[in-house]
LOGU-850642 format. One line per field, with one value per residue (C-alpha): residue number from 0; residue in one letter; z, x, y. Coordinates in steps of 0.1 Angstrom, whole numbers, plus 5000, padded with zeros to 4 digits. Example, Ala and Ser with C-alpha at 12.3 -4.5 7.8 and 13.67 -1.06 7.14 Angstrom:
BEGIN
i [0 | 1]
aa [a | s]
c3 [5078 | 5071]
c1 [5123 | 5137]
c2 [4955 | 4989]
//
This chain:
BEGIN
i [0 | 1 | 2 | 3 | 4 | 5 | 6 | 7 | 8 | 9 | 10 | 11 | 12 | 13 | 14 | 15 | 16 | 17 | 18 | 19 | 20 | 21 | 22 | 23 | 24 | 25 | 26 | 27 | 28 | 29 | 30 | 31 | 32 | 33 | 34 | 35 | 36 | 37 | 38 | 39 | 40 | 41 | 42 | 43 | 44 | 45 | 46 | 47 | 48 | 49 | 50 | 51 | 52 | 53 | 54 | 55 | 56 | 57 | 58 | 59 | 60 | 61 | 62 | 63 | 64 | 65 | 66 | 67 | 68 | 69 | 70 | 71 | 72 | 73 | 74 | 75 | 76 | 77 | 78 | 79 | 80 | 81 | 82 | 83 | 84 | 85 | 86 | 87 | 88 | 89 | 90 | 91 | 92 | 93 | 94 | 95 | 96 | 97 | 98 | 99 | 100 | 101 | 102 | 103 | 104 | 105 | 106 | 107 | 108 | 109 | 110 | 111 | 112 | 113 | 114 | 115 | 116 | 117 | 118 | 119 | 120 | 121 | 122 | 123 | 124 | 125 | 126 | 127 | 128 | 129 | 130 | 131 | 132 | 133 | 134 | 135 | 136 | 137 | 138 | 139 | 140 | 141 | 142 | 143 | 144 | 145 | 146 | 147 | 148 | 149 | 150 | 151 | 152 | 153 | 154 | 155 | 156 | 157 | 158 | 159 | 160 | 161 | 162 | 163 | 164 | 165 | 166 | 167 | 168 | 169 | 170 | 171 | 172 | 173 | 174 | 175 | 176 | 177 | 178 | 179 | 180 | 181 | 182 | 183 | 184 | 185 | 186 | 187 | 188 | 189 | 190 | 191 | 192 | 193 | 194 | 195 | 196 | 197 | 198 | 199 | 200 | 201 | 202 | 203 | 204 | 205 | 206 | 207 | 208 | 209 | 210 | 211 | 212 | 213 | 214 | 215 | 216 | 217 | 218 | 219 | 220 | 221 | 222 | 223 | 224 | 225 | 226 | 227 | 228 | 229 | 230 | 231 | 232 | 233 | 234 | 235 | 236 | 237 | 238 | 239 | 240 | 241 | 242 | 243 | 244 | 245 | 246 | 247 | 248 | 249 | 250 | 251 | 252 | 253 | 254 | 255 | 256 | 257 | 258 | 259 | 260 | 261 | 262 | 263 | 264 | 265 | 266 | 267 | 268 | 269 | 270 | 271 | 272 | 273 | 274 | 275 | 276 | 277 | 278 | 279 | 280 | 281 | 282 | 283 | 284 | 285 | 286 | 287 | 288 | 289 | 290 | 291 | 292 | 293 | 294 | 295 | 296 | 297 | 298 | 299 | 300 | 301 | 302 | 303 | 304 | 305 | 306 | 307 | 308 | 309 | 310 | 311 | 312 | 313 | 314 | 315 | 316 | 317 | 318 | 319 | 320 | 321 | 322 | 323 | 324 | 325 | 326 | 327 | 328 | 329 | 330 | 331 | 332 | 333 | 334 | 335 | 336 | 337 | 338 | 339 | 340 | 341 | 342 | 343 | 344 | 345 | 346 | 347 | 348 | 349 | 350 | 351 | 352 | 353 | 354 | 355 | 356 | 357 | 358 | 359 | 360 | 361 | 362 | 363 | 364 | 365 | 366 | 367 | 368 | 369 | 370 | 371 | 372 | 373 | 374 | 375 | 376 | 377 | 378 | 379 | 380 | 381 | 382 | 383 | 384 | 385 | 386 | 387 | 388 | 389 | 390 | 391 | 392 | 393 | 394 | 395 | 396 | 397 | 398 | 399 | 400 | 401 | 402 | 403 | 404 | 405 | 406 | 407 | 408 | 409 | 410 | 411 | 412 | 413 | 414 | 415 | 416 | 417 | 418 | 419 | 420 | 421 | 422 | 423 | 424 | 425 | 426 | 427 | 428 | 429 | 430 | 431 | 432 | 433 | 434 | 435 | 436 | 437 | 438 | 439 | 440 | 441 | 442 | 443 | 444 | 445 | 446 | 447 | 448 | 449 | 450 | 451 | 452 | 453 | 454 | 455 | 456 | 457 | 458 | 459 | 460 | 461 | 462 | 463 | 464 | 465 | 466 | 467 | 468 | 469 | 470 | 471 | 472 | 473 | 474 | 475 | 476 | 477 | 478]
aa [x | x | x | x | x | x | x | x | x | x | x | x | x | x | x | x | x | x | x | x | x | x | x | x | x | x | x | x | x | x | x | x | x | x | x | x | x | x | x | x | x | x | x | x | x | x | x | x | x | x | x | x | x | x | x | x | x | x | x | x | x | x | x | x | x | x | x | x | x | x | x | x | x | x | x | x | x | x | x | x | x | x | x | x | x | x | x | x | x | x | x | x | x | x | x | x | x | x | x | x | x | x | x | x | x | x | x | x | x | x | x | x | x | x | x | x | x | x | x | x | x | x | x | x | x | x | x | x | x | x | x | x | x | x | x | x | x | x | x | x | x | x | x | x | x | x | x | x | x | x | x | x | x | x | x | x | x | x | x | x | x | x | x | x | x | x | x | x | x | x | x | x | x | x | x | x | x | x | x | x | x | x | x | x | x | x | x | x | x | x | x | x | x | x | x | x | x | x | x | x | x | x | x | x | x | x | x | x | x | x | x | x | x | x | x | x | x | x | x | x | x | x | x | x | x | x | x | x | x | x | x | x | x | x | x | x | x | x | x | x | x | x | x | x | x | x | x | x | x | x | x | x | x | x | x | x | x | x | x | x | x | x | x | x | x | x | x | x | x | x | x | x | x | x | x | x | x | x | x | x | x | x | x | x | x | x | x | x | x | x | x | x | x | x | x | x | x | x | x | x | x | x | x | x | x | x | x | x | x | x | x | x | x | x | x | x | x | x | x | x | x | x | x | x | x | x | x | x | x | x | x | x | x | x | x | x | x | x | x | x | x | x | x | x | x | x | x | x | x | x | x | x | x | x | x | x | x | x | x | x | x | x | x | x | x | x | x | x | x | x | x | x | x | x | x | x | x | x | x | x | x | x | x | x | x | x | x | x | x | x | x | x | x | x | x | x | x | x | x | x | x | x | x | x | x | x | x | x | x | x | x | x | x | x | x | x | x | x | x | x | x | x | x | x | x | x | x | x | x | x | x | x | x | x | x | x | x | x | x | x | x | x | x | x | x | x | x | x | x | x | x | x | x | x | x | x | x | x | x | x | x | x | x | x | x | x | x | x | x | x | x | x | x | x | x | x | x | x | x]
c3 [5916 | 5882 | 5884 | 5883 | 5844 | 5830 | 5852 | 5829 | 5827 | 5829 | 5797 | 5807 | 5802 | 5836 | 5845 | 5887 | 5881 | 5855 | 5873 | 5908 | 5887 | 5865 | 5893 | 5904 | 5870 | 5860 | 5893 | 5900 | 5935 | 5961 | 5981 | 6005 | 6034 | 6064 | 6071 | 6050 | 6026 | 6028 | 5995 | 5989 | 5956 | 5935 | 5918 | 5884 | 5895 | 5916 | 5886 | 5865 | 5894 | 5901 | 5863 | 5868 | 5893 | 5888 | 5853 | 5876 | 5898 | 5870 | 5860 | 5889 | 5891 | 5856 | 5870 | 5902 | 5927 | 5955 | 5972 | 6004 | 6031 | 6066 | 6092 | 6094 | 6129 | 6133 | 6170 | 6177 | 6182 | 6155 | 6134 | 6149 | 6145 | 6111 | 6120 | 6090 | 6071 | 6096 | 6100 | 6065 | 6076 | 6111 | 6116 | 6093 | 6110 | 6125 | 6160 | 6175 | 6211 | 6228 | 6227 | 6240 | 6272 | 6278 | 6269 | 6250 | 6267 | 6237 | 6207 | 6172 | 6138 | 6113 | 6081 | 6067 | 6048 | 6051 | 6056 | 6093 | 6094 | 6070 | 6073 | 6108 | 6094 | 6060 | 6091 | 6100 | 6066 | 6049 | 6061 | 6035 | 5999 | 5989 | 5997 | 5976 | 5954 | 5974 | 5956 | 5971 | 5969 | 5986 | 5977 | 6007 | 6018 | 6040 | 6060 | 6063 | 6074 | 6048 | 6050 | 6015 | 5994 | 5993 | 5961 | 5954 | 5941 | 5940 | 5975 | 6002 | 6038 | 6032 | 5999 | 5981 | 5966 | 5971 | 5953 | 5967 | 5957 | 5982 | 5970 | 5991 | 5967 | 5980 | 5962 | 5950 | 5916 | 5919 | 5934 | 5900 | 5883 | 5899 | 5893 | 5854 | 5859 | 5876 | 5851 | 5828 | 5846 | 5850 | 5816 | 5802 | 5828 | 5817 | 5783 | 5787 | 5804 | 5776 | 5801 | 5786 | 5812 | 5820 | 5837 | 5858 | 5885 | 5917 | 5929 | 5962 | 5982 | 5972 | 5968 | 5991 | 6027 | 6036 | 5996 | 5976 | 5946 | 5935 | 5900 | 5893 | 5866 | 5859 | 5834 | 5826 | 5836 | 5818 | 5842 | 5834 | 5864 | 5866 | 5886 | 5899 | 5886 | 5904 | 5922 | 5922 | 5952 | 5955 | 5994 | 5994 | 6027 | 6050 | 6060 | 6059 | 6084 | 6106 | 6108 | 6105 | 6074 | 6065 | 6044 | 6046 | 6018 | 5996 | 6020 | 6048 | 6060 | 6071 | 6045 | 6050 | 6020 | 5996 | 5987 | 5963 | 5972 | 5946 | 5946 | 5924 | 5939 | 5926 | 5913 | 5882 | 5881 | 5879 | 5849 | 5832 | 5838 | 5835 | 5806 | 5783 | 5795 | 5776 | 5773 | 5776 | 5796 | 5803 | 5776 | 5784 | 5769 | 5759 | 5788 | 5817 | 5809 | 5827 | 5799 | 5770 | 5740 | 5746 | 5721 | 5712 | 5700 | 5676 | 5684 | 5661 | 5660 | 5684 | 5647 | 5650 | 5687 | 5683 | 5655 | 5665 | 5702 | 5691 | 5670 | 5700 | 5720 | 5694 | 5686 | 5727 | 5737 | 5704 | 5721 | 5758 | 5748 | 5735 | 5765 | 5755 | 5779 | 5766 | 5778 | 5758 | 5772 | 5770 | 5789 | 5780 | 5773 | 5743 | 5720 | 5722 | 5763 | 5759 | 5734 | 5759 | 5787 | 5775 | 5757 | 5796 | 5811 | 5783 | 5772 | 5742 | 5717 | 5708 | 5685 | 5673 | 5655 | 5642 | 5613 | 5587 | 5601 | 5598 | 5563 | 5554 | 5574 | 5592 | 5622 | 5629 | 5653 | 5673 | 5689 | 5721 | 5713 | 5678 | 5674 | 5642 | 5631 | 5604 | 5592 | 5598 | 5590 | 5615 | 5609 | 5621 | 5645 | 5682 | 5666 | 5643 | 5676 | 5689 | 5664 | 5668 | 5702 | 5696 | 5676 | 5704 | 5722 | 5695 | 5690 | 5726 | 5733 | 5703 | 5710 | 5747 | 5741 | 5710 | 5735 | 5765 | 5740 | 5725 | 5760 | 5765 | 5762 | 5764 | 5770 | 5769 | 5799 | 5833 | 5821 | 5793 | 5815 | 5841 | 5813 | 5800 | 5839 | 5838 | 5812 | 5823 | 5803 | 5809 | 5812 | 5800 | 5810 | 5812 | 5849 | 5870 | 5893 | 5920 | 5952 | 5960 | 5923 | 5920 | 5947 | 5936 | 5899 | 5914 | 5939 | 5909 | 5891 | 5916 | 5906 | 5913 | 5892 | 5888 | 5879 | 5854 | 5823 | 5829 | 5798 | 5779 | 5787 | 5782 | 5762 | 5771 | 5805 | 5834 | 5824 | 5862 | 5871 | 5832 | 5850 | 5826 | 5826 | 5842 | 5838 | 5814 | 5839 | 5839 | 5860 | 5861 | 5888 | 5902 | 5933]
c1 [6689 | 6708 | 6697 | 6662 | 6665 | 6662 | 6630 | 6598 | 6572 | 6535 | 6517 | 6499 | 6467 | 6472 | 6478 | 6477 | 6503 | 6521 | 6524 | 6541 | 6565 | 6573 | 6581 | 6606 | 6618 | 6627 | 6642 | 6618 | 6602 | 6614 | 6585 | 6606 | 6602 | 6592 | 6563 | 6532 | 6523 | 6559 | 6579 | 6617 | 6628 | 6653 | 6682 | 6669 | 6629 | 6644 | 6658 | 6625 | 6607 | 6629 | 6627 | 6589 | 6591 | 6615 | 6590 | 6564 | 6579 | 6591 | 6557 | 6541 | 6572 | 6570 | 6535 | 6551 | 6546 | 6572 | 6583 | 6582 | 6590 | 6564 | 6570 | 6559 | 6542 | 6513 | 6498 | 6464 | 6450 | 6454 | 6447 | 6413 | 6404 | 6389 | 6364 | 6345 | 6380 | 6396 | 6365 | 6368 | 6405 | 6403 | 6405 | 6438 | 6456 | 6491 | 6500 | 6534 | 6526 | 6559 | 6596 | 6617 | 6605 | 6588 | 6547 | 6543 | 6517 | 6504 | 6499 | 6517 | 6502 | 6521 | 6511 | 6477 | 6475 | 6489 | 6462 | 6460 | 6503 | 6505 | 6472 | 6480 | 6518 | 6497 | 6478 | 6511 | 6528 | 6495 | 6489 | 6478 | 6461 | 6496 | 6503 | 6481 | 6478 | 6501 | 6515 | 6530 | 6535 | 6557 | 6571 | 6565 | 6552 | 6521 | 6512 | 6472 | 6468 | 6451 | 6428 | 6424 | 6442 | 6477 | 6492 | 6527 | 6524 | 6485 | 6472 | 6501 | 6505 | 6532 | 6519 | 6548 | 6560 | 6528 | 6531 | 6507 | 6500 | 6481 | 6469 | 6454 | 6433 | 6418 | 6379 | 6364 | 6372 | 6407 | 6406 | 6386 | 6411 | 6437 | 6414 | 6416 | 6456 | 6461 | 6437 | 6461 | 6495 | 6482 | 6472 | 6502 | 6522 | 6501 | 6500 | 6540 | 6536 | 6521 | 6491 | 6454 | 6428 | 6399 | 6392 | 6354 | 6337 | 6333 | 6304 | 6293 | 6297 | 6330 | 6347 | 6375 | 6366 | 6362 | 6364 | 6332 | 6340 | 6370 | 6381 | 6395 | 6417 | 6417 | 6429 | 6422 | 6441 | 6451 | 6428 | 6398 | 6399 | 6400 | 6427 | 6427 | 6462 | 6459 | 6429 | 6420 | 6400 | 6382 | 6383 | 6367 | 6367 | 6361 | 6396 | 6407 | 6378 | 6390 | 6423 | 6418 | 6435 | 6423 | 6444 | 6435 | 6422 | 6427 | 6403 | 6416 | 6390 | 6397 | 6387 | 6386 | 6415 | 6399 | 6418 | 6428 | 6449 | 6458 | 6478 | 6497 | 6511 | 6529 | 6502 | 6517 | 6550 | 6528 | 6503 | 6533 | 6545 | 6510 | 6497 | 6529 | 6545 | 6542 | 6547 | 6584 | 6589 | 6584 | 6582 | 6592 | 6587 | 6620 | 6618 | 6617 | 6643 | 6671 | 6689 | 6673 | 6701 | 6719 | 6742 | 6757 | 6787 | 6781 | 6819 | 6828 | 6865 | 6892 | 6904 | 6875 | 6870 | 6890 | 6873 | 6835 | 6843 | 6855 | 6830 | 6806 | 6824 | 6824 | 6784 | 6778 | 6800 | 6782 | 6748 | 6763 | 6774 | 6739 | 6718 | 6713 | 6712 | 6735 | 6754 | 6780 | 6769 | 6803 | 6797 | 6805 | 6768 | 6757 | 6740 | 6706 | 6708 | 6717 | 6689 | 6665 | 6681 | 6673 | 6640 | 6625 | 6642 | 6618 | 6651 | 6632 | 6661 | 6689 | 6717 | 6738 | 6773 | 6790 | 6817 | 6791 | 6776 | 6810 | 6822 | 6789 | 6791 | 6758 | 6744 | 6712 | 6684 | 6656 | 6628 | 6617 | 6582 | 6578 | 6603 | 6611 | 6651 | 6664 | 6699 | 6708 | 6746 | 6770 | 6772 | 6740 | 6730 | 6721 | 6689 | 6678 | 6678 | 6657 | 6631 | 6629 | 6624 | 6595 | 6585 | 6581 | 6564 | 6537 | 6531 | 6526 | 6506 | 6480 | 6483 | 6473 | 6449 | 6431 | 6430 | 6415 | 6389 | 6382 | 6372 | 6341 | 6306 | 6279 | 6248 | 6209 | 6199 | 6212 | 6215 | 6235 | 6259 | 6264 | 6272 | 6299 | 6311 | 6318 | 6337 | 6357 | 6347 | 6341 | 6305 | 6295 | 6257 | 6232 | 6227 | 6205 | 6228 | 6213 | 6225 | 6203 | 6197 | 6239 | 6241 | 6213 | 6234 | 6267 | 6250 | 6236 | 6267 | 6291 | 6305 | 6316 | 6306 | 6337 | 6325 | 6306 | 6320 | 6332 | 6327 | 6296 | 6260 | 6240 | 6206 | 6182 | 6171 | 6191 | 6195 | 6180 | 6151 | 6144 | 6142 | 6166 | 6199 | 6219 | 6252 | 6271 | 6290 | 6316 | 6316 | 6338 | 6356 | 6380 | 6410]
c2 [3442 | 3437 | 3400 | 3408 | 3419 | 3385 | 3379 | 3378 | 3406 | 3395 | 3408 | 3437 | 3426 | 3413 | 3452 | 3443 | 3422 | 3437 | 3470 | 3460 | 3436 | 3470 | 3491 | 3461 | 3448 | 3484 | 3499 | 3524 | 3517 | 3487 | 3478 | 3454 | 3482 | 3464 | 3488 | 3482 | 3513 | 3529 | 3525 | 3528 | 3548 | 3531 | 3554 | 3550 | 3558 | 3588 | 3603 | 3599 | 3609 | 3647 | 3650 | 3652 | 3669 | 3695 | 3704 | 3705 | 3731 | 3756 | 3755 | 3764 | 3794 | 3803 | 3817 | 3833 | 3811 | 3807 | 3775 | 3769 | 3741 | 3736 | 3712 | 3679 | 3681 | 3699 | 3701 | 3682 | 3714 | 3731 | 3701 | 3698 | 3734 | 3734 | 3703 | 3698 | 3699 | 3670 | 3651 | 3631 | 3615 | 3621 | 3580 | 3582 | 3607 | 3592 | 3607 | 3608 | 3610 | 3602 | 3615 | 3587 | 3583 | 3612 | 3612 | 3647 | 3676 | 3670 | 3649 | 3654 | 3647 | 3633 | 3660 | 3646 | 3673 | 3707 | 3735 | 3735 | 3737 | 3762 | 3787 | 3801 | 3813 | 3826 | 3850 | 3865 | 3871 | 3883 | 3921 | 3941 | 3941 | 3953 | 3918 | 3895 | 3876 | 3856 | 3822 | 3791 | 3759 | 3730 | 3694 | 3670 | 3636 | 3631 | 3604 | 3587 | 3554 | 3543 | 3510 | 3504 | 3478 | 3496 | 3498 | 3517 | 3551 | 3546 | 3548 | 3549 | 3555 | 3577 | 3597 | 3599 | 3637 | 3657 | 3689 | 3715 | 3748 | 3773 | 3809 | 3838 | 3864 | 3892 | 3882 | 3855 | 3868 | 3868 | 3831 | 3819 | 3833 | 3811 | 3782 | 3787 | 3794 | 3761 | 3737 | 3752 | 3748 | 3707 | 3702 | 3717 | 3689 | 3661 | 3669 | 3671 | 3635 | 3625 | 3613 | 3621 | 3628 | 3644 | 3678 | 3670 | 3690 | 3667 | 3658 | 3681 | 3652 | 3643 | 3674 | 3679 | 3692 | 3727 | 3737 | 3758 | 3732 | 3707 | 3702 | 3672 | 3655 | 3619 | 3597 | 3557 | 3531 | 3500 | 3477 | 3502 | 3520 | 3558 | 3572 | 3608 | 3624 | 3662 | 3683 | 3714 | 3731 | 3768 | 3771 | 3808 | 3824 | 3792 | 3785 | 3822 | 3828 | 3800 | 3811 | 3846 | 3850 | 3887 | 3920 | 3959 | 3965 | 3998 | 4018 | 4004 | 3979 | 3947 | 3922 | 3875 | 3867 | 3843 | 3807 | 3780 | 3748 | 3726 | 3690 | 3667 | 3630 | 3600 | 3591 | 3608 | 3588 | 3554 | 3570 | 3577 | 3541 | 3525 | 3547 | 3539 | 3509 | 3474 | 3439 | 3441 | 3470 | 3509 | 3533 | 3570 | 3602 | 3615 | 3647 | 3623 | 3596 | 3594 | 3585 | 3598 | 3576 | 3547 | 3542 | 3502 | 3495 | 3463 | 3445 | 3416 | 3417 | 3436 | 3452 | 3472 | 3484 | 3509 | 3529 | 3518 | 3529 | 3563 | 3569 | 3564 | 3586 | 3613 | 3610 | 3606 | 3636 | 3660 | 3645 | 3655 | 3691 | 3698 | 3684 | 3651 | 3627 | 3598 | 3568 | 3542 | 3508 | 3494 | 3466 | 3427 | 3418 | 3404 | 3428 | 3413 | 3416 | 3448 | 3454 | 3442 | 3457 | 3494 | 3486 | 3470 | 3507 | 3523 | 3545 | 3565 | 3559 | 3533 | 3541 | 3512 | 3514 | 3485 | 3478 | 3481 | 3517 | 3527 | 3517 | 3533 | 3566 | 3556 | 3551 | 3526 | 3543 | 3526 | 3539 | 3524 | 3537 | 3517 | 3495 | 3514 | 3510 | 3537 | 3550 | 3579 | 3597 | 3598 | 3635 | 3637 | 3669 | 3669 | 3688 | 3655 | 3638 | 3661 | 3666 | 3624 | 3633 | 3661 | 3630 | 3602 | 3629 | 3636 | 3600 | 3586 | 3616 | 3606 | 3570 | 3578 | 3596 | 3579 | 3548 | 3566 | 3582 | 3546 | 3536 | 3561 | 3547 | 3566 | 3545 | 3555 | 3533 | 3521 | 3485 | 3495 | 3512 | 3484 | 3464 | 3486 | 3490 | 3453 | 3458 | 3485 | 3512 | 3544 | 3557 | 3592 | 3601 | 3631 | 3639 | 3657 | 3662 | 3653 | 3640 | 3614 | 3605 | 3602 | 3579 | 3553 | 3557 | 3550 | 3524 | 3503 | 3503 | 3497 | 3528 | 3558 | 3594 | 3614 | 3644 | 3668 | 3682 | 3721 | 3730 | 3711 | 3723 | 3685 | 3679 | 3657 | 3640 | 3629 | 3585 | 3578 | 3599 | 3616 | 3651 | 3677 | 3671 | 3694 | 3673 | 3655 | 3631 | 3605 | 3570 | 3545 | 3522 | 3542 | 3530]
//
């Protein structure tokens, strides 16, 4: 694929096209897989993607949950147990009903989701009140054969990297607690992603299946469509009861365990691409480059290789020794195609040392994030690289987020808001909340309402039917 550097990006104004010629331009995800919806992972988009993913998983264990692995198959039966849970995919479930040439007694799901796989083990390992809360969570890929316009990273067949966590609580106290310990673990990884979003309460008819509630996090993409980054889902006792998930309790009474499941895809990789990328190429916070410096050696004369390539090696090894993820390109390229080589990876900094730098005992940095150059010594410490780093951070975080903010609009009438719709804004309104009067809203705008505000009480009427408001609630389009 190195060929494939010199290929032009679309501007990404053009975001559809911009973003699948990203994810090819910059290595991240080959969608050449001869089955439609399955992606490839490059070497370069693996790395970003298990340094994602490996913060997201210390997260979720610096607050003591436990990984764990389930199988992929589930039986049909088991899948079909909790109906009103199945009944929403049901027509996207994959089945593996064969084994060479051997037809199976009976049918195999490819993992949808995992509740049905993982509750009836959750029955045998949960005993006793002695044994909650219990916290777990698992990296895997599911499978839904998806109808929709596919779209890598976005919406799959095989969803790529889902991160779900599943809690068992003895009361519906202790489960709201975990619901106010995992909105926190998720904006603490998004803000970390530098990835603004929003934290809503889904609508009833769109939370997810078999749940008392869903929180949801979203955030804005570049083409104005809102795309939901994580989920968060109070199950209560309706699962546990199906699967007779139940504890002793202190007095020794048999008690249904309380839940919470909560999920994060790839749909975080491409808001990280999408959120900060640009004209020329990806732009990444420093914490999930692969290479976080690339240093350039500026060669004019074989006189003074010698000096400029040791000097590289020095910084790059006192860069190494400190955690710094660093490479010399030493490779016959011109500068300026190296230049533009690291800038289209989105590598957050670029060091370059030439004869000049080193008669004056200085180094020149650029930053992938403002195309700002400055000197610094050569002396300089693995720490003033890093507080350059805590700076790249600060700033795309507050760019993000300023433009995501720029993009609400909150009108005083319907007509005002299909207007802003069409031009793919995002709508904040008073709502009733409704069902019927939400789905004549989201009807006339083409539209759908993402959720309510968790933590604003609204004044005034509902913009559709003028009875109190009872919501402040977001629409936009969404994928």
């Amino acid at each position: 694929m190195r060929e494939t550097m010199a290929e032009e990006l679309p501007e990404k104004s053009n975001f559809s096209e911009w973003y699948n010629e990203i994810l090819k331009l910059t290595e991240i995800i080959d969608v050449r897989y001869p089955v439609k919806g399955l992606y490839t992972w490059f070497p370069f988009g693996l790395k970003i993607r298990n340094l994602v993913y490996d913060r997201l998983k210390e997260l979720h264990n610096e607050r003591g949950h436990d990984e764990v692995k389930f199988p992929l198959l589930i039986p049909k039966k088991r899948l079909m147990k909790e109906a009103d849970h199945i009944a929403s995919f049901e027509d996207e479930v994959f089945w593996v009903e064969r084994a060479g040439k051997n037809k199976l007694e009976e049918p195999l799901a490819l993992r949808p989701t995992s509740e049905t796989a993982m509750y009836p083990i959750f029955n045998k390992w949960i005993r006793s009140h002695t044994d909650l809360p219990f916290k777990s969570y698992q990296v895997v890929n599911t499978f839904r054969y998806e109808t929709k316009h596919t779209r890598p990273l976005i919406r799959e067949r095989e969803i790529n990297s889902f991160k779900e966590a599943h809690t068992v609580h003895e009361d519906a106290k202790g489960a709201e607690k975990q619901i106010d310990e995992a909105i926190e673990i998720y904006k603490k990884f998004f803000d970390e992603l530098c990835v603004p979003y929003l934290i809503t309460k889904r609508p009833k008819w769109d939370k997810f299946p078999g749940a008392e509630y869903t929180i949801a996090f979203d955030t804005m993409m570049p083409d104005g469509k809102a795309l939901q980054i994580g989920t968060i889902h109070n199950l209560g006792t309706n699962f546990s009861e199906t699967f007779n998930i139940s504890f002793e309790n202190q007095k020794g009474k048999q008690e249904d365990a309380h839940q919470c499941c909560y999920g994060i895809s790839a749909r975080c990789i491409a808001s990280l691409v999408s959120v900060h990328g640009d004209d020329t190429g990806l732009i990444l916070p420093p914490k999930f480059a692969p290479i976080q410096v690339v240093i350039v050696p500026i060669l004019f004369s074989d006189s003074d290789k010698d000096k400029i390539m040791g000097e590289c090696k020095r910084i790059k090894d006192k860069l190494k020794d400190k955690d710094i993820r660093t490479k010399i390109d030493d490779s016959e390229e011109r500068p300026g195609e190296k230049f533009y080589k690291w800038e289209r990876k989105g590598i957050p900094l670029r060091i370059e040392i030439g004869p000049n730098d080193i008669k004056e005992d200085s180094m020149t940095l650029v930053r992938r994030d403002t195309n700002e150059k400055n000197q610094l010594g050569l002396d300089a410490s693995a720490t003033d690289i890093k507080e350059i780093f805590e700076e790249i951070k600060n700033s795309l975080k507050e760019k993000a987020r300023q433009k995501m903010n720029s993009e609400i609009i909150k009108p005083k009438e319907i007509e005002d808001c299909k207007k802003a719709i069409k031009n793919n804004k995002l709508v904040k309104i008073n709502w009733c909340g409704e069902k019927e009067c939400g789905k004549e809203i989201e009807e006339q705008l083409k539209a759908d309402i993402l959720g309510s505000e968790i933590s604003t009480e609204p004044k005034g009427k509902c913009i559709k039917c003028s009875k109190k408001a009872k919501n402040s609630a977001y629409i936009a389009k969404t994928y």
